[in-house]
SERO-4910 file (N, C-alpha, C, O; in steps of 0.05 Angstrom, whole numbers):
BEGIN
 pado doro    nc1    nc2    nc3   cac1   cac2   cac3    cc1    cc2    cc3    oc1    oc2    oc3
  Unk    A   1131   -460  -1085   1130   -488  -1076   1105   -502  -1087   1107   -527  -1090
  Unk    A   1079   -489  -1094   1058   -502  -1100   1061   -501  -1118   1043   -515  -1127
  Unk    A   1078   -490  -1145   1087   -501  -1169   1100   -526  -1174   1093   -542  -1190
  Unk    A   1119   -528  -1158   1148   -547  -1160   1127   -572  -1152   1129   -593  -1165
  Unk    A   1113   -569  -1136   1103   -595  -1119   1085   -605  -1142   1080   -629  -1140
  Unk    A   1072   -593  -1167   1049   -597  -1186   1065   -607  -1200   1058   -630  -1204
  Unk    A   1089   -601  -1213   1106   -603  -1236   1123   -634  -1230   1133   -648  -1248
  Unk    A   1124   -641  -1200   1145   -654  -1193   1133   -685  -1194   1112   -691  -1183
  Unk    A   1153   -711  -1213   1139   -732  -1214   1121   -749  -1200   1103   -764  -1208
  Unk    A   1132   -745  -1175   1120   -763  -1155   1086   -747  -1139   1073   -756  -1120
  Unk    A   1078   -716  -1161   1052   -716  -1150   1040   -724  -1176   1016   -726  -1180
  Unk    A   1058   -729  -1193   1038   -731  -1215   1007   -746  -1224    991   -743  -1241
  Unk    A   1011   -764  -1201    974   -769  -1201    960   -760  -1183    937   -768  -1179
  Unk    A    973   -739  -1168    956   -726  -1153    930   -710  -1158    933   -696  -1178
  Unk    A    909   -708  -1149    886   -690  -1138    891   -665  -1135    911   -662  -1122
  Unk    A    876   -639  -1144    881   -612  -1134    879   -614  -1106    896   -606  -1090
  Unk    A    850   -632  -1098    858   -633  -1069    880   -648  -1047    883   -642  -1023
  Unk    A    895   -669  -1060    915   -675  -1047    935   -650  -1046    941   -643  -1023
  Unk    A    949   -632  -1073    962   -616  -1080    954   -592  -1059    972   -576  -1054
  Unk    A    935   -588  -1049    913   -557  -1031    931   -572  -1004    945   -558   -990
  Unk    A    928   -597  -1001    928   -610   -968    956   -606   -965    963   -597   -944
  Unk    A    978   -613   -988   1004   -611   -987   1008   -589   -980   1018   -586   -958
  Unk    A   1002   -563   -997   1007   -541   -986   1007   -527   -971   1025   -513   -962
  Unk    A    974   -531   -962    969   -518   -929    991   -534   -905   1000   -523   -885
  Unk    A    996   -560   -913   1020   -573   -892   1041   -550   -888   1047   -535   -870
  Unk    A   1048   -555   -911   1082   -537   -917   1074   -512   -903   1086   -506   -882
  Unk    A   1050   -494   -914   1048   -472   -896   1055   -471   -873   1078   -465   -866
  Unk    A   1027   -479   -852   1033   -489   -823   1054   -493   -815   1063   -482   -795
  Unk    A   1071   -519   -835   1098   -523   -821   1120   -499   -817   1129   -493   -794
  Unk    A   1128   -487   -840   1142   -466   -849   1133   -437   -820   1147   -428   -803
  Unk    A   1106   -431   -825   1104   -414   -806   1107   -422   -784   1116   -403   -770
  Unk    A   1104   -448   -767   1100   -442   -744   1131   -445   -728   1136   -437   -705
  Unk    A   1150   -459   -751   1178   -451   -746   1188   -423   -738   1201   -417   -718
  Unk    A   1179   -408   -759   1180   -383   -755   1164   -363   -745   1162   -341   -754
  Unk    A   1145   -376   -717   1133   -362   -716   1143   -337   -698   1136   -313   -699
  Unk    A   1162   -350   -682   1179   -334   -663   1185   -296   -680   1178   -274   -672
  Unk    A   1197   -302   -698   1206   -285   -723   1187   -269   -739   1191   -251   -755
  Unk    A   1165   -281   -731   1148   -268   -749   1115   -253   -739   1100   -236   -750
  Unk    A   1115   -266   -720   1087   -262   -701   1096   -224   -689   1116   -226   -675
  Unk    A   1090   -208   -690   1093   -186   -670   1128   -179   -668   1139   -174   -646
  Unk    A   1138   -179   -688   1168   -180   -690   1182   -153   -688   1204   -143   -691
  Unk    A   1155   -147   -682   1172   -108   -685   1156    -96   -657   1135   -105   -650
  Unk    A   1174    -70   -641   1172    -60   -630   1133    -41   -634   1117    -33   -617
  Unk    A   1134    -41   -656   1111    -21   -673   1089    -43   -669   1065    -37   -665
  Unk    A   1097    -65   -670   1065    -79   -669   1063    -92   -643   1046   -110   -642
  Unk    A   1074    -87   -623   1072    -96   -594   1060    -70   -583   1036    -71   -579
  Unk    A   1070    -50   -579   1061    -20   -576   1031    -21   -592   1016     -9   -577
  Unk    A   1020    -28   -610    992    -16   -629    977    -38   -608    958    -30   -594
  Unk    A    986    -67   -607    968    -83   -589    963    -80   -563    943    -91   -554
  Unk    A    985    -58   -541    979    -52   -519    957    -25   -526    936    -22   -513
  Unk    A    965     -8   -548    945     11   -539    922      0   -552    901      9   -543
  Unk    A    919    -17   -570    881    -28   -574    876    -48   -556    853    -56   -553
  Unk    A    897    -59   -543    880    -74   -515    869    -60   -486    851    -69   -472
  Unk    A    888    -32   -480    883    -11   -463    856      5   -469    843     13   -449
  Unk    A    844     12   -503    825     24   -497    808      7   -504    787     20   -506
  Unk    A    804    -16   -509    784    -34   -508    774    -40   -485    752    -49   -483
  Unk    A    796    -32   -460    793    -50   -433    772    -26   -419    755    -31   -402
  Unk    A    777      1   -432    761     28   -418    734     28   -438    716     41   -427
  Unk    A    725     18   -463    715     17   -472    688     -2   -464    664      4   -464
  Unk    A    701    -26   -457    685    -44   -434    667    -38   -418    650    -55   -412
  Unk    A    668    -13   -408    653    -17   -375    639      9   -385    630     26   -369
  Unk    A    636     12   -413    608     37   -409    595     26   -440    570     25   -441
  Unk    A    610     20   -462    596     20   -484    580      3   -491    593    -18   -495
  Unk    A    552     -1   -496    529    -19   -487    523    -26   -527    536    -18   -547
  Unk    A    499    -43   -526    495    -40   -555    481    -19   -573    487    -15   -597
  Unk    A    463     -7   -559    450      9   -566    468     45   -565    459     68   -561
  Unk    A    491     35   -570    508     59   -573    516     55   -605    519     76   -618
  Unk    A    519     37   -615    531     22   -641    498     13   -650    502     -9   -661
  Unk    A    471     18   -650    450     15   -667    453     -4   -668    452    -11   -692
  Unk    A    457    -22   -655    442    -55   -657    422    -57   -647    418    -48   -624
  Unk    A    399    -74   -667    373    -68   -664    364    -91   -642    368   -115   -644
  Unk    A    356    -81   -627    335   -107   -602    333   -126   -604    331   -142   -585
  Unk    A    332   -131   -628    318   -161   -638    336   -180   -640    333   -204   -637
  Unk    A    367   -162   -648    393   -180   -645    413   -184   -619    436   -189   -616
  Unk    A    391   -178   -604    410   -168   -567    410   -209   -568    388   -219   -571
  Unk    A    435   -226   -567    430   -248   -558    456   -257   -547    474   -263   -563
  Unk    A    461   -257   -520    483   -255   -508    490   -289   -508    508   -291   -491
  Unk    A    485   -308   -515    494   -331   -512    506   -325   -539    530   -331   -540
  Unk    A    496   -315   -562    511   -319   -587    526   -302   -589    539   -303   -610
  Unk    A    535   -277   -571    553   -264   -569    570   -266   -555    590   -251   -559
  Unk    A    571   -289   -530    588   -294   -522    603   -319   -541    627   -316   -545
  Unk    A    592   -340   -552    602   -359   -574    624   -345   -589    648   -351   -593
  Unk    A    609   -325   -597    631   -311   -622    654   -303   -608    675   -307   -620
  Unk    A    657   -294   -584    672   -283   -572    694   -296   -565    718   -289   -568
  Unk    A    683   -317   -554    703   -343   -551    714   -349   -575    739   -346   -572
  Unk    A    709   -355   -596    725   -363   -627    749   -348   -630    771   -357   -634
  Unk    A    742   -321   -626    756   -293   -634    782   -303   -602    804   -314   -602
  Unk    A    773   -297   -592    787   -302   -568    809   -330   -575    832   -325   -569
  Unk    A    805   -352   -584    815   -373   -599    847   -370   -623    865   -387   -626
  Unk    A    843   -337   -639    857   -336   -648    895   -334   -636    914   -337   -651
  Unk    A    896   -330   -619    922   -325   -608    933   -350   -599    957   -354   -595
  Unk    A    912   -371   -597    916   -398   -591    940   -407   -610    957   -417   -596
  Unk    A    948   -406   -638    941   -415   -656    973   -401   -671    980   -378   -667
  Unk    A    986   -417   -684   1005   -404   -703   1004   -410   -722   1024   -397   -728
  Unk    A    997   -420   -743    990   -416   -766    969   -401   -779    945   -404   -771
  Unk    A    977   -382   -802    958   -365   -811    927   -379   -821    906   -368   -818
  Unk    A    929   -400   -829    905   -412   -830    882   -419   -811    858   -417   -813
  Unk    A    899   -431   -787    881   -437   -765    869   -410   -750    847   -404   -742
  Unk    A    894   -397   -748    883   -359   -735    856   -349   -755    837   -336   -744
  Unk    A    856   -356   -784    841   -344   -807    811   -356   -798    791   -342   -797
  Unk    A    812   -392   -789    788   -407   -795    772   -395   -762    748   -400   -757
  Unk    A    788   -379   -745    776   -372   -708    759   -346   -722    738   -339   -711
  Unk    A    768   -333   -742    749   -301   -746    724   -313   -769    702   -301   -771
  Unk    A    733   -338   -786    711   -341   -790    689   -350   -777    668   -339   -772
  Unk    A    696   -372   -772    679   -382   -737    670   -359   -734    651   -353   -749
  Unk    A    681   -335   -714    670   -319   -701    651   -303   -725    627   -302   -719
  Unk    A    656   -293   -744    631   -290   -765    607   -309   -776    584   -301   -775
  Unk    A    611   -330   -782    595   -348   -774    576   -351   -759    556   -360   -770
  Unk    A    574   -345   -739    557   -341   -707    545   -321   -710    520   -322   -710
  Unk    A    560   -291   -716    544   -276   -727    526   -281   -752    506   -266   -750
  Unk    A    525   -291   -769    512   -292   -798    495   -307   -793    474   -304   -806
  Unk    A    495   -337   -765    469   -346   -765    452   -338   -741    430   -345   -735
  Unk    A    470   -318   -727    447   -295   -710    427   -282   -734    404   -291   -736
  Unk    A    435   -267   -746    426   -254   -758    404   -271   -776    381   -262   -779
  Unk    A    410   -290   -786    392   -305   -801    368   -317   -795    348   -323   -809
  Unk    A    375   -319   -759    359   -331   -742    331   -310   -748    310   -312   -759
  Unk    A    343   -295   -737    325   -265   -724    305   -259   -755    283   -249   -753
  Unk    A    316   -267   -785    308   -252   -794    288   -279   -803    270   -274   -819
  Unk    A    289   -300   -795    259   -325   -796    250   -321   -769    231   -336   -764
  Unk    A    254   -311   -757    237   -319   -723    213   -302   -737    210   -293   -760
  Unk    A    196   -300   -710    162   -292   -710    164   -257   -708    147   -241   -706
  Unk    A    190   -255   -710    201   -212   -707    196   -214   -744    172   -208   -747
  Unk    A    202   -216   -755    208   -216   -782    213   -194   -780    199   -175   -784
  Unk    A    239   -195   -771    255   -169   -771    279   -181   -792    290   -203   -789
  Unk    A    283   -156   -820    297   -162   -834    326   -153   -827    329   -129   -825
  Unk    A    347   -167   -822    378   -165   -802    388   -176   -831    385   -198   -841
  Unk    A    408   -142   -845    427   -160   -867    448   -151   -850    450   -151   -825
  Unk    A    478   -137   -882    496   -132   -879    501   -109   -858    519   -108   -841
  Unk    A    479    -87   -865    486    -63   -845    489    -78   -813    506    -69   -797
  Unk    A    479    -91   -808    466   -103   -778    509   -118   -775    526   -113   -758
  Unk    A    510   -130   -789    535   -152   -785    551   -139   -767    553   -145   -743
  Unk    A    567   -108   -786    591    -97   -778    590    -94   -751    604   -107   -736
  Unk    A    567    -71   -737    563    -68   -710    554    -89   -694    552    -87   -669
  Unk    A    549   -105   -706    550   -134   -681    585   -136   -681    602   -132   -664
  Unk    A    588   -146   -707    627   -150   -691    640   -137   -680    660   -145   -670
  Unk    A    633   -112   -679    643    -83   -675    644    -94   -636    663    -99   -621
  Unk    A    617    -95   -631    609    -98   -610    623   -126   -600    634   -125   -577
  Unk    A    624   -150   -616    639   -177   -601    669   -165   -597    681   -168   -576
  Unk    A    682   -152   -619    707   -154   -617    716   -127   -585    735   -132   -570
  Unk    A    703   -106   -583    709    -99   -555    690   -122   -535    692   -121   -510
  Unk    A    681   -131   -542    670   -149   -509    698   -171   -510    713   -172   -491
  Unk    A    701   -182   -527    720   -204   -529    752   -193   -523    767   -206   -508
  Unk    A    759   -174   -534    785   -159   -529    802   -190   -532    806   -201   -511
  Unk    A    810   -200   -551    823   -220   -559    859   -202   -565    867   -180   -575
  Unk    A    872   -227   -553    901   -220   -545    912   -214   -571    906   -228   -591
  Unk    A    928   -193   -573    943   -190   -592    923   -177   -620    935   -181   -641
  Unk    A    902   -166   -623    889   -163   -646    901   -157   -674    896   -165   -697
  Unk    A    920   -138   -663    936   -127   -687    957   -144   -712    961   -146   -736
  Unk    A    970   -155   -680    992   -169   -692    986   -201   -710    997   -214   -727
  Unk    A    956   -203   -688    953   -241   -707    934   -219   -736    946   -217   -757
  Unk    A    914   -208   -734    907   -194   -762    929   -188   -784    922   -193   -807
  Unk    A    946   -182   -782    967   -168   -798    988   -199   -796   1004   -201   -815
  Unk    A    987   -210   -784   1006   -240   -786    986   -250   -818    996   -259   -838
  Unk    A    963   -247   -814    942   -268   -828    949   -260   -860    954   -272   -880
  Unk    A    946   -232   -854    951   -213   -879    962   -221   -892    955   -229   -914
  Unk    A    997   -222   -879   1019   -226   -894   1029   -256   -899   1047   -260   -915
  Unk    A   1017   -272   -888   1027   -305   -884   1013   -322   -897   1026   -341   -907
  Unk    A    984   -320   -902    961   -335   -908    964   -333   -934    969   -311   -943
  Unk    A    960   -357   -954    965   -358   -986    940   -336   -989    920   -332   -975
  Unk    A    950   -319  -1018    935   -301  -1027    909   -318  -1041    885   -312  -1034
  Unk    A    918   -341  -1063    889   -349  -1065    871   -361  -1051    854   -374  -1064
  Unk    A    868   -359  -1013    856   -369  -1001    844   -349   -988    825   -354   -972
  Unk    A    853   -318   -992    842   -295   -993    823   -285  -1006    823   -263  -1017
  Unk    A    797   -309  -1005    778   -291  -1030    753   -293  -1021    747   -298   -998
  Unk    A    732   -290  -1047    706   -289  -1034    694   -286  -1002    696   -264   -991
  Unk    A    682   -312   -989    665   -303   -969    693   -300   -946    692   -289   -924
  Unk    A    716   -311   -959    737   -313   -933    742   -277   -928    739   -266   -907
  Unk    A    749   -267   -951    755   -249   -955    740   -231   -942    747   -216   -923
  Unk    A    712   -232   -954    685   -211   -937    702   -205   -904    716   -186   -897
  Unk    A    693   -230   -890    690   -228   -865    719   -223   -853    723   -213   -831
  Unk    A    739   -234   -873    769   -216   -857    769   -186   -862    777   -169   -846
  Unk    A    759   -182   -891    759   -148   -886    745   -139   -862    757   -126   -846
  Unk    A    721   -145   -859    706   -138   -829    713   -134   -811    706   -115   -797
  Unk    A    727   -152   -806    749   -150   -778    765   -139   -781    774   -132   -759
  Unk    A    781   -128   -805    800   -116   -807    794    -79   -804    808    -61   -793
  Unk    A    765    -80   -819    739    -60   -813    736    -49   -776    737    -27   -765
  Unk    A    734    -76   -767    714    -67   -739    744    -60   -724    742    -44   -706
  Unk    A    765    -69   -730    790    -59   -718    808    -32   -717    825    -25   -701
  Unk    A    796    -20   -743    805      1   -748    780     23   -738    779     47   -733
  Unk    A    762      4   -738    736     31   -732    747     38   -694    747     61   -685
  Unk    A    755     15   -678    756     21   -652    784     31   -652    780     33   -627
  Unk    A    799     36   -654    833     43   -661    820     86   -661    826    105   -646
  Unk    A    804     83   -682    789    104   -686    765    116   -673    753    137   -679
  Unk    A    760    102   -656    732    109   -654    735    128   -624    755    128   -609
  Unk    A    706    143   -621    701    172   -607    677    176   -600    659    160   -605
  Unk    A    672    205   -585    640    201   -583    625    199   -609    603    188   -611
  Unk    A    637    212   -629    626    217   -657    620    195   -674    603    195   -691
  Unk    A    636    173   -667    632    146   -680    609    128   -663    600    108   -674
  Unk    A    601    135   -639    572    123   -623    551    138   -622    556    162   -627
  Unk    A    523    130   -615    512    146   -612    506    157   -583    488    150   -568
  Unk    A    527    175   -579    534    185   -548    546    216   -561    555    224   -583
  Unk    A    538    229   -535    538    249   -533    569    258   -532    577    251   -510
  Unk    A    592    272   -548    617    267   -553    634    277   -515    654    267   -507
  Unk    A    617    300   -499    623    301   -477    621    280   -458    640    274   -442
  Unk    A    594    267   -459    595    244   -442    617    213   -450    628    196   -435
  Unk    A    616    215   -473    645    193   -487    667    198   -471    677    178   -460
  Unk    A    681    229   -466    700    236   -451    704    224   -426    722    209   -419
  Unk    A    675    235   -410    672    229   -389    669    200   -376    675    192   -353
  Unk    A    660    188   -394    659    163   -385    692    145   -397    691    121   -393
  Unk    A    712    153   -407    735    146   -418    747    153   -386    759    139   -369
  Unk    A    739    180   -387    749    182   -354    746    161   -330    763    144   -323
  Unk    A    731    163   -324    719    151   -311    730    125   -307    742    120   -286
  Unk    A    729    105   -328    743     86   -342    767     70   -324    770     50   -309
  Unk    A    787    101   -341    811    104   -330    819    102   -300    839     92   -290
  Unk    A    797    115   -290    807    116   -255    801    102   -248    815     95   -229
  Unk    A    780     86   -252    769     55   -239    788     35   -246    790     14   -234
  Unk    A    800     41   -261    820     22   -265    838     23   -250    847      1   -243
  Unk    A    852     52   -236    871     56   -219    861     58   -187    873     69   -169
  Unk    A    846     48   -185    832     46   -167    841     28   -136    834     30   -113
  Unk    A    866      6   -155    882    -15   -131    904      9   -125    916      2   -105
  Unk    A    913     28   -131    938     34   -134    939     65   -122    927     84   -133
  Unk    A    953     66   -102    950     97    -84    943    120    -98    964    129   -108
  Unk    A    932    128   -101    924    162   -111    942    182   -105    935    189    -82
  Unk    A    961    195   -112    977    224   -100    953    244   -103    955    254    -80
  Unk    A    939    254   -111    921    264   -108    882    264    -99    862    264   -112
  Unk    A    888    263    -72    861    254    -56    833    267    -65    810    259    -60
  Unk    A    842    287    -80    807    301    -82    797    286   -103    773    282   -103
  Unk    A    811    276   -122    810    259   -146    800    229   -137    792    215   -155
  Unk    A    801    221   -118    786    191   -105    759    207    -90    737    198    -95
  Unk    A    762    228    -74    735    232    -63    714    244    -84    691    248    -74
  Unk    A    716    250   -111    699    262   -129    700    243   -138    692    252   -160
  Unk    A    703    215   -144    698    197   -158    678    193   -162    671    195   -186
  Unk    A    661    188   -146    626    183   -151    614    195   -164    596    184   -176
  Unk    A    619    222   -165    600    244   -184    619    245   -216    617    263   -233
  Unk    A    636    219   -216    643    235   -254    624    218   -265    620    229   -287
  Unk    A    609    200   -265    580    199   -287    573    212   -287    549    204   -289
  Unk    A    572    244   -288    551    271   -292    560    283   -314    574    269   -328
  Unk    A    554    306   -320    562    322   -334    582    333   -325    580    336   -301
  Unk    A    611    343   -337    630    355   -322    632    391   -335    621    402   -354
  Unk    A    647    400   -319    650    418   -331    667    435   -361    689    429   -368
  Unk    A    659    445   -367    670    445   -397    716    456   -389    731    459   -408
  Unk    A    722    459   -364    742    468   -356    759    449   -356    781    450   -367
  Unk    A    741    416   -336    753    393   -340    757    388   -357    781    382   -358
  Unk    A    735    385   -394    749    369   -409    770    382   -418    786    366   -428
  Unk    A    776    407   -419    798    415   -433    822    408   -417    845    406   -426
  Unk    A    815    403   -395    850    391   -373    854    371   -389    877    367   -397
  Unk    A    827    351   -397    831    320   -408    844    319   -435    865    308   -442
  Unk    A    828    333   -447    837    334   -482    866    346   -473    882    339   -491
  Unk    A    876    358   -456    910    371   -459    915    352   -445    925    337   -462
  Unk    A    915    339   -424    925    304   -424    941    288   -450    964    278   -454
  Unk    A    921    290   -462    908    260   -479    932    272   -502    948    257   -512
  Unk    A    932    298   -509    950    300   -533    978    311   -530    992    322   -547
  Unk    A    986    304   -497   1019    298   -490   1032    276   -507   1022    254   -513
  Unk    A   1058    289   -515   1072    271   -530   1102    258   -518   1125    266   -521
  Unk    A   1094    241   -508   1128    226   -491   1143    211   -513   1129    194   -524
  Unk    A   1164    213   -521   1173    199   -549   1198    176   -531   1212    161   -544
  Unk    A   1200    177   -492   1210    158   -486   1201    142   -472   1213    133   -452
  Unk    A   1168    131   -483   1159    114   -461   1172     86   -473   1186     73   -458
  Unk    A   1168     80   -494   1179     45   -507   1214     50   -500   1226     28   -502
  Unk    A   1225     64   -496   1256     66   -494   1256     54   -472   1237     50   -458
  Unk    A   1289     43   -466   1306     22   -462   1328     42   -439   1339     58   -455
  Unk    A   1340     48   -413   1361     50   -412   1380     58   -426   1391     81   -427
  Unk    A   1388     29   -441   1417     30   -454   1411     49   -479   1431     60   -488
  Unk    A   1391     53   -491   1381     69   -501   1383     95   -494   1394    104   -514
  Unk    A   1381    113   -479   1388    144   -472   1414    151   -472   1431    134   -467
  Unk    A   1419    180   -477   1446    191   -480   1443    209   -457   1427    211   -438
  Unk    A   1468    223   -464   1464    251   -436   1456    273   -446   1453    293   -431
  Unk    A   1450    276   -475   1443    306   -481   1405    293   -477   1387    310   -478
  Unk    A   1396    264   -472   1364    264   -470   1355    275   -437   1332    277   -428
  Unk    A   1383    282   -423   1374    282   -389   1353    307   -397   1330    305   -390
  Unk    A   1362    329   -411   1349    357   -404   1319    351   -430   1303    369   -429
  Unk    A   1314    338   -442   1289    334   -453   1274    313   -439   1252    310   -450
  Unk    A   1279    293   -411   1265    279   -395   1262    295   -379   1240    296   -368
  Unk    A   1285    318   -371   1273    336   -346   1246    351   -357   1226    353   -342
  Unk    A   1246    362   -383   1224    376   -396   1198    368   -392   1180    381   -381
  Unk    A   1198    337   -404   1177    324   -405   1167    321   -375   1144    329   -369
  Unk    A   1186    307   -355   1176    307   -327   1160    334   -317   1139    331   -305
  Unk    A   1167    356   -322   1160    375   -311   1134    384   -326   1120    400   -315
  Unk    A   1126    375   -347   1108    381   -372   1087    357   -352   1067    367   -342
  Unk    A   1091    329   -347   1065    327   -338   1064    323   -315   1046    307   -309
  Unk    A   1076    333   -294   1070    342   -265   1047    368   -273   1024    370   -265
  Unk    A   1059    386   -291   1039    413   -293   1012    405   -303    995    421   -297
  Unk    A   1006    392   -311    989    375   -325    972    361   -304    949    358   -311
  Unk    A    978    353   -287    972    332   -267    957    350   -245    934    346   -237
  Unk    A    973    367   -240    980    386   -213    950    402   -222    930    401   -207
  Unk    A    948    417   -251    929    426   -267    896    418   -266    876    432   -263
  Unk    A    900    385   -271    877    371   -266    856    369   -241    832    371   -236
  Unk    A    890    361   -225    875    359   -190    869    392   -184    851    394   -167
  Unk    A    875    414   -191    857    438   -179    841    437   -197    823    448   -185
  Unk    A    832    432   -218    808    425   -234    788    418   -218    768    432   -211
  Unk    A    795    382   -208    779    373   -199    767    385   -166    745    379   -156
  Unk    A    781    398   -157    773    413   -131    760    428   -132    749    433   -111
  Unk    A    754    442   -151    741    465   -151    700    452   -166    680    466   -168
  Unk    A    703    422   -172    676    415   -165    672    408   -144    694    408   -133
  Unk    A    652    402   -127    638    396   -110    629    364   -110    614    351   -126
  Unk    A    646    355    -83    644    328    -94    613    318    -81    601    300    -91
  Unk    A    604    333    -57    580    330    -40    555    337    -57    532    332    -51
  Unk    A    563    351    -79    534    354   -101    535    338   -115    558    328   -116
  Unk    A    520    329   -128    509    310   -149    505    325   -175    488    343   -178
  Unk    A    519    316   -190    512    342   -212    478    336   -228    462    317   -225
  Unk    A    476    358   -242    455    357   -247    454    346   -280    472    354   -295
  Unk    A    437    331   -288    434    311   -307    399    331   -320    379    340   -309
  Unk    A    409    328   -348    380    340   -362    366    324   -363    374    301   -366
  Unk    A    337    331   -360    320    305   -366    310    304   -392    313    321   -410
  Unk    A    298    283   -392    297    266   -422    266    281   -428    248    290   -413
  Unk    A    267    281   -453    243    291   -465    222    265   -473    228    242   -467
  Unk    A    200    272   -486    182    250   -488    193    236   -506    198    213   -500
  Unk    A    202    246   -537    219    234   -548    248    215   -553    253    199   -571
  Unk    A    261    222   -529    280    214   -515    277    184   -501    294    167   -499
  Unk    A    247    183   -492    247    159   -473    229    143   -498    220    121   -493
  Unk    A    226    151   -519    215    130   -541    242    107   -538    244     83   -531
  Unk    A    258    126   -546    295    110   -550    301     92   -537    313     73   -548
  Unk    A    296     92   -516    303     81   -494    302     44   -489    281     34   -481
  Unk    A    324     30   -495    323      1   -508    294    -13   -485    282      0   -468
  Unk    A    291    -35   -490    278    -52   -475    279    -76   -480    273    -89   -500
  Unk    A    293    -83   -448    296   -110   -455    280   -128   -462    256   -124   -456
  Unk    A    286   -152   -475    268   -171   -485    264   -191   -465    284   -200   -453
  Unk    A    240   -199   -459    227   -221   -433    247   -248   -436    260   -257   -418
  Unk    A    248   -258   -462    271   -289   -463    281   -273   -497    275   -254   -512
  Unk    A    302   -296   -495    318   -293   -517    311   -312   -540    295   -330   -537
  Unk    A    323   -307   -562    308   -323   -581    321   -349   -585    345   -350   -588
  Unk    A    304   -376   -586    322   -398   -600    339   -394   -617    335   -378   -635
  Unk    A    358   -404   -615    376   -402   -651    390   -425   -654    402   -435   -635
  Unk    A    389   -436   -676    406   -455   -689    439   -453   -676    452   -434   -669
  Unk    A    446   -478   -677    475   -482   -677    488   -479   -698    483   -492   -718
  Unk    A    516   -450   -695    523   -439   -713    541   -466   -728    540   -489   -719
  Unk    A    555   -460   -746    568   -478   -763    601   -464   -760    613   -445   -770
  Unk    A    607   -486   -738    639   -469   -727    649   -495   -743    638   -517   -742
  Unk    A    674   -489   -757    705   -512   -762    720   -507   -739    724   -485   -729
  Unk    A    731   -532   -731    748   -535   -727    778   -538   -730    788   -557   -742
  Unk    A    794   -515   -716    820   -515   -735    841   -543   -726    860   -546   -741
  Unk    A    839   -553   -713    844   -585   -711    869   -579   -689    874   -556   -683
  Unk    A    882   -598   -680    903   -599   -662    929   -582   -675    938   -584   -698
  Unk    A    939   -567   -653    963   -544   -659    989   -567   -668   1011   -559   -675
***
């Protein structure tokens, strides 16, 4: 179409930039017709956005910055909440362009954090290494709806030559900080890979926390899973975690009668599992407090500190993607 429209008499005195404005129209228009059809259209990309919005949501309530080596000097929670909001912005939005202009925004914010910090009176030099784990860090605080499906909408929808340079940088990034949390473990923070567990645990049950417990010893030991657990527990966990149900997204009308005797399987597979856990958990002591190693002199060098005020910073340079 951006041929025919160059070639065709009536643009013929047109501007590259009238010819750019035509096109991005047509885009917008074209997609957001289709956006029904095309946004999250498959079973596979509704499922990838519940499970990166589920462990983002357990990710939340323990992973701090100083787990992801962001340095002190860039702790600035007004500009991390800004970014957050942009990012958060994308789902607003059906056209691949306007979803495209919310992640740059939200990079943006980052780039003049960073720029800030590296003229303030710190002359602390904040480049590229510093960027990724700041977004790393907005995109689980922000947990923006749908991550997968508007990323991969942008991918496939958004003109290729508008895919380049600095646009390009900062969508790979995100495309980067998405796949790093999809992936990520104790081994990818700097946490101890037992305590990652434990605090995933942890997580989890605070979450279930409105909702009756069948197993009571598992609410009264609650308090003591910030400790160290025992190396018995994590293996109940890790055999949890790598059960395979192949009929949770299934449908009813979907099942046959030869699936009754592989649901009875599976049912019985994580009752044992369950049943497994809760004598796990009984056999700690929920009236002790476990015991926690103490920190060495070296250890408490580490140890972040907060900063007395935060630093001025410039007003980032957000676009606006204009009325839906």
């Amino acid at each position: 179409m951006e041929t025919s429209i160059s070639d065709h008499p009536l643009w013929s005195g047109a501007s590259e930039e009238e010819i750019d404005c035509a096109v991005e129209g047509l885009e917008k228009y074209v997609m957001t017709k289709l956006y029904a059809r095309t946004f999250a259209s498959s079973q596979e990309d509704t499922k990838v956005d519940q499970e990166i919005s589920e462990k983002i949501n357990l990710l939340q309530k323990f992973v701090r910055p100083e787990h992801l080596d962001i340095p002190e000097a860039l702790h600035n929670e007004t500009s991390w909440l800004l970014a957050e909001k942009e990012l958060q912005k994308m789902n607003a939005f059906k056209s691949p362009r306007e979803k495209l202009l919310c992640v740059l925004n939200c990079c943006r914010v980052i780039n003049n954090l960073l720029l800030n910090v590296s003229m303030s009176a710190h002359h602390v030099l904040a480049g590229a290494d510093d960027f990724l784990p700041v977004l790393i860090y907005v995109t689980i605080k922000a947990n923006p709806p749908q991550l997968h499906s508007n990323l991969k909408f942008i991918q496939l929808f958004r003109r290729q030559s508008k895919l380049v340079s600095e646009v390009a940088y900062h969508f790979t990034n995100v495309m980067s900080a998405k796949l790093f949390i999809v992936d990520l473990d104790g081994n990818s923070l700097s946490i101890d890979e037992a305590e990652f567990q434990e605090n995933m645990l942890a997580a989890r049950l605070t979450k279930g926390d409105t909702r009756k417990d069948p197993c009571p010893t598992l609410q009264s030991a609650r308090p003591t899973y910030q400790g160290h657990f025992s190396r018995k527990l994590s293996e109940e966990i890790n055999a949890l975690d790598e059960g395979d149900y192949p009929f949770m997204e299934a449908k009813p009308g979907d099942l046959t009668v030869t699936d009754v005797e592989i649901l009875l399987n599976l049912y019985k597979d994580v009752v044992k599992k369950y049943s497994s856990l809760c004598r796990t958990v009984r056999s700690l002591s929920p009236s002790k407090e476990p015991s926690v190693m103490p920190l060495s002199e070296e250890a408490k060098l580490d140890l972040p500190v907060q900063p007395e005020q935060q630093q001025h910073q410039q007003a980032p340079d957000i676009i606006d993607p204009g009325p839906e």
